[in-house]
MARLUM-770083 format. One record per atom (N, C-alpha, C): x, y, z; residue in one letter. Coordinates in steps of 0.05 Angstrom, whole numbers, padded with zeros to 5 digits, always signed. Atoms other than C-alpha are relative to their C-alpha. Example, Ala and Ser with C-alpha at 12.3 -4.5 7.8 and 13.67 -1.06 7.14 Angstrom:
REM residues 2
+00018-00024+00000a
+00246-00090+00156a
+00018+00024+00000a
-00016-00024-00001s
+00273-00021+00143s
-00015+00022+00014s
***
This chain:
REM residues 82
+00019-00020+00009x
-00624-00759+00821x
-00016-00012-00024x
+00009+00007+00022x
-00674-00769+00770x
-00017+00020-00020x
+00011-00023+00018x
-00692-00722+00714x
-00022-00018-00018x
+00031+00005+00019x
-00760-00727+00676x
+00005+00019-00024x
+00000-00022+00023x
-00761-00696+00601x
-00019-00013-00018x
+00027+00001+00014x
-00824-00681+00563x
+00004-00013-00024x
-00009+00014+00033x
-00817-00728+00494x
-00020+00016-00019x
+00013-00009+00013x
-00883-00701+00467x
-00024+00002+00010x
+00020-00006-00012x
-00947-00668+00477x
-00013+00008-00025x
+00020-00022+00020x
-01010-00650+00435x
-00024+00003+00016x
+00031-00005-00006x
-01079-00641+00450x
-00012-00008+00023x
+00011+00026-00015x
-01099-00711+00481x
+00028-00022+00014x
-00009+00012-00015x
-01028-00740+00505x
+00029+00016+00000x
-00027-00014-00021x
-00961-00723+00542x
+00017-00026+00006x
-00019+00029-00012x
-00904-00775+00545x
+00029+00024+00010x
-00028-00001-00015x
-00842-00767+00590x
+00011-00021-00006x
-00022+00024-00013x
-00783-00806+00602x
+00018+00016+00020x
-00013-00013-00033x
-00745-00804+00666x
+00024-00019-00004x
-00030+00004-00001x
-00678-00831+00678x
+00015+00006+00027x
-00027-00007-00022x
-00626-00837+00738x
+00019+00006-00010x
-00019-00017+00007x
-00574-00788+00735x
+00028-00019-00017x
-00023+00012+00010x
-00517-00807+00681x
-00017-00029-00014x
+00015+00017+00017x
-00563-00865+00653x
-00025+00004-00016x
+00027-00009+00022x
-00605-00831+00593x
+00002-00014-00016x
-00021+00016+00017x
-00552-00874+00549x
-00014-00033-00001x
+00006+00028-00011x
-00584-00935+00580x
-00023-00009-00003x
+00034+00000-00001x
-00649-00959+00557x
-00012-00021+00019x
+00022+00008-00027x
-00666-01005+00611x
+00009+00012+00022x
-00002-00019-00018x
-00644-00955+00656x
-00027+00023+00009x
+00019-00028+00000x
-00703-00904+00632x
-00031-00021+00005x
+00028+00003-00003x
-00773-00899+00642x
-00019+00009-00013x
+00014-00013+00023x
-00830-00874+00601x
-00025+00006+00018x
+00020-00012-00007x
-00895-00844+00624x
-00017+00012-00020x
+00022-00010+00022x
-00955-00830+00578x
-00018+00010+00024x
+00028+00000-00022x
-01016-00797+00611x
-00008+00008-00034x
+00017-00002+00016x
-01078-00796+00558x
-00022+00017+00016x
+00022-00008-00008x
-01129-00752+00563x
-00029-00014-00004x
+00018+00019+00000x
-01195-00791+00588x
-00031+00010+00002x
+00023-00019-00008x
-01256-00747+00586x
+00003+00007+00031x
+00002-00019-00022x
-01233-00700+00643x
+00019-00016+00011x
-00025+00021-00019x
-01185-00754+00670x
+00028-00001-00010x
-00025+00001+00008x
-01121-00770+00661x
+00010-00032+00006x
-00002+00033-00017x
-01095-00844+00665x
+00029+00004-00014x
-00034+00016-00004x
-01012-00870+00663x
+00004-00020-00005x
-00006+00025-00004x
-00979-00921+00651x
+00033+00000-00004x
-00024-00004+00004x
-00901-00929+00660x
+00012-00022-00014x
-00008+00026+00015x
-00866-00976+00620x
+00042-00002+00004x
-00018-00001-00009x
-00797-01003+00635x
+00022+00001+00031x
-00010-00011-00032x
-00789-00991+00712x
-00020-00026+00007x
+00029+00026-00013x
-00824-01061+00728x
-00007-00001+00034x
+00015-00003-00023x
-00815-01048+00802x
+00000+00027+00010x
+00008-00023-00010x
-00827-00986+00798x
+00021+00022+00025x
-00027-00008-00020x
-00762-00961+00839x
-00005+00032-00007x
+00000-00039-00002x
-00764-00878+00807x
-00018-00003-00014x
+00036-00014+00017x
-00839-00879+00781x
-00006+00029+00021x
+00001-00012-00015x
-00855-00849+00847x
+00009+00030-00004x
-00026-00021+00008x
-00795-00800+00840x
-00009+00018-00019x
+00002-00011+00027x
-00812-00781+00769x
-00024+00010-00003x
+00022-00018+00002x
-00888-00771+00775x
+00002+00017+00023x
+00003-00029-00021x
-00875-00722+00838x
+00018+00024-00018x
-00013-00018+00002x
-00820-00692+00798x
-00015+00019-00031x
+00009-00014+00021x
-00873-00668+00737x
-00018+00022+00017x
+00005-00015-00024x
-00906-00631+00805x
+00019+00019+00007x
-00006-00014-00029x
-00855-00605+00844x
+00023+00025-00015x
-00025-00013+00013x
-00802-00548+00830x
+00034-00015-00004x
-00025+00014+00014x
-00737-00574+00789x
+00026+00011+00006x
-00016-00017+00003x
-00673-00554+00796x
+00022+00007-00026x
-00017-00011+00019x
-00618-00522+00744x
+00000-00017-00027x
-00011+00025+00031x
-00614-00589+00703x
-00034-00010+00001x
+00022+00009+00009x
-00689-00605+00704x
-00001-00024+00025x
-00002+00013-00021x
-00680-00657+00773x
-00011+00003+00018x
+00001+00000-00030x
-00713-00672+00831x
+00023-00024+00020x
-00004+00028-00020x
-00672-00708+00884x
-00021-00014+00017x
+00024+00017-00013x
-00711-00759+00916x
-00007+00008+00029x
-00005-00013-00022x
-00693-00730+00983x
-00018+00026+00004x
+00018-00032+00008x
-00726-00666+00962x
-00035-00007+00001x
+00034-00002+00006x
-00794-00689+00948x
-00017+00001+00018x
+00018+00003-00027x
-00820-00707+01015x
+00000+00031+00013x
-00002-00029-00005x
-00794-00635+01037x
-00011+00022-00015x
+00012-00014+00022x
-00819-00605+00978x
-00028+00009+00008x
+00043-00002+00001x
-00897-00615+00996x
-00002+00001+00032x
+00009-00006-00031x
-00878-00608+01077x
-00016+00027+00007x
***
């Protein structure tokens, strides 16, 4: 599973970090996610996840409904948007 939690937000940016279940402890375990606001846009960039293994995961799971602990399973997501 991989949980996403909001670090900080103001005005103009929004960082996450995401994490596989039981590895928040672990910093090359986590992930980070900034989006900046770009005149009307929004742009990303993840840092830490070099191939990108739960980017995927983590930006569907700031989308999709969470469950109890803040989680999407990965399993879920494709079902989620069927």
């Amino acid at each position: 599973m991989v949980t996403v939690i909001k670090r900080y937000e103001d005005a103009e940016v929004m960082a996450f970090d995401y994490f596989i279940e039981a590895h928040h402890d672990v910093y090359e375990d986590t992930g980070h996610i900034v989006m900046k606001s770009n005149g009307g846009m929004a742009t990303w960039r993840a840092v830490n996840d070099g191939d990108e293994t739960y980017l995927k995961t983590a930006l569907t799971a700031l989308f999709e409904r969470r469950d109890e602990n803040g989680g999407v399973y990965p399993e879920q997501v494709g079902a989620a948007t069927a």
